[in-house]
Structures are given as structure tokens and as C-alpha cells.
C-alpha positions as CSV (number, residue, x, y, z in Angstrom):
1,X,169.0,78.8,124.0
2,X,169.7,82.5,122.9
3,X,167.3,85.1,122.4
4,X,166.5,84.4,118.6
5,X,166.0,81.1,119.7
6,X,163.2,82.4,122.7
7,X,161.8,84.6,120.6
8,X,161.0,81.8,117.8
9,X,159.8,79.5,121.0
10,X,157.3,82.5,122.3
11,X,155.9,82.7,118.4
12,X,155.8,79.2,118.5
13,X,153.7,79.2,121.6
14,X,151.6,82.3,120.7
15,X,150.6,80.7,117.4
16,X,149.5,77.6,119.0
17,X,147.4,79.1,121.5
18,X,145.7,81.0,118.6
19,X,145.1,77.4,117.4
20,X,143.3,76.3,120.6
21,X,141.2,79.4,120.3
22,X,140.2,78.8,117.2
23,X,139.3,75.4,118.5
24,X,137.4,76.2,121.1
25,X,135.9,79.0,119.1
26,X,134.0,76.5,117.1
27,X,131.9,75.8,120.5
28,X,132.7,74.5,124.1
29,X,134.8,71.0,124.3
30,X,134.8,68.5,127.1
31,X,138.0,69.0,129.5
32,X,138.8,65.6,128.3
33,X,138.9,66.2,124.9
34,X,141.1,69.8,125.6
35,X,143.4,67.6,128.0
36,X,143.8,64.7,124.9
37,X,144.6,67.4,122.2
38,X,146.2,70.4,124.4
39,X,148.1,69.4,127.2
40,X,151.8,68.3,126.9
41,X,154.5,67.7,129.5
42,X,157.2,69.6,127.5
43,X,158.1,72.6,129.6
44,X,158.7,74.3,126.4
45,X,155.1,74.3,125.0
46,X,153.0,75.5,128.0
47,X,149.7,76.1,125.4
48,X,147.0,75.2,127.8
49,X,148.9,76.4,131.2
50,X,149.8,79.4,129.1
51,X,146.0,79.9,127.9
52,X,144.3,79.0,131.1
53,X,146.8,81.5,133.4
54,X,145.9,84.5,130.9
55,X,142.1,83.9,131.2
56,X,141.8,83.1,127.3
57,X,140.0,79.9,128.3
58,X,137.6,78.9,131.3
59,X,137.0,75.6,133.1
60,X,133.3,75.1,133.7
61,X,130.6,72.2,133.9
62,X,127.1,72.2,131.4
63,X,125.0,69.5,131.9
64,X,127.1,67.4,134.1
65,X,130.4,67.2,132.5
66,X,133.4,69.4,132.3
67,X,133.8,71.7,129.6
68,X,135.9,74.4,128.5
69,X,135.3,77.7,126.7
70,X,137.1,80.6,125.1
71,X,136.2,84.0,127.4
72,X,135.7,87.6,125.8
73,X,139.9,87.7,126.3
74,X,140.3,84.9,123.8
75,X,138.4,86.2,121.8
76,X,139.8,89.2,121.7
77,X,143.3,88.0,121.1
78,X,141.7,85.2,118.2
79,X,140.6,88.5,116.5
80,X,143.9,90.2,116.6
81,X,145.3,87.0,115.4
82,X,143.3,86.7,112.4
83,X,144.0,90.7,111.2
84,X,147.5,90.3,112.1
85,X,147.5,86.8,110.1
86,X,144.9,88.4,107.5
87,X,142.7,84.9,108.1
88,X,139.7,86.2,109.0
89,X,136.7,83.3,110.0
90,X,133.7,83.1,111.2
């Protein structure tokens, strides 16, 4: 693949890890329910590695069970997203 075509991948990415933020912006998930929706063993689409290695997301436990949240980071790149996108929510 050439650089056009790495550059559409890496916008491809981007914009889906926006989407898990946005998800996870709504309020903390279960880790199984980020695992069943987010995590994908194409090499190409690394959204949850890629979220979890830039501290946009956190593992953690509430009330017994294993959960997940957006950090201050995800946040933070959510809200450029939205003024870039001009789709500001919530």
C-alpha cells in the first residue's frame, strides 16, 4: 500500500477511535461489551490497541466487574473531533 493509501487507513482509524470515544463518552461500559464491539484481529484496524496505548481509554473495575472509561486525553481529542467535524454533542 502507498502513502495515499496509509494516509486513508490512519483517517480510517482516527475516525473510529473518535467513535469509541463517543461511546464510551455516553458512560463507562463493561470490558466485555468494549471487547464484543471494539476489538478486531485485522492488523489494519488497531481501534482499541490504538486507543488503550495513547491513554484515551482506561481499564478499571466498579462494583466488581471490569469496565472501561474515556480519560481527560479522550476527551480532549473527542472535543477536537467534534470542532474539526463541526458535530458538537453533549
Amino acid at each position: 500500500m502507498g502513502a495515499g493509501g496509509t494516509r486513508l487507513l490512519d483517517s480510517t482509524v482516527e475516525a473510529l477511535i473518535l467513535d469509541l470515544l463517543e461511546w464510551l463518552a455516553e458512560g463507562e461500559r463493561s470490558y466485555e461489551d468494549v471487547m464484543e464491539a471494539w476489538r478486531t484481529s485485522c492488523p489494519k484496524l488497531p481501534v482499541w490497541e490504538d486507543a488503550l496505548d495513547r491513554e484515551l481509554v482506561i481499564r478499571g473495575a466498579s462494583d466488581g466487574r471490569r469496565v472501561v472509561r474515556i480519560t481527560e486525553a479522550g476527551r480532549a481529542l473527542l472535543e477536537r473531533g467534534r470542532l474539526r467535524t463541526g458535530t458538537l454533542r453533549g
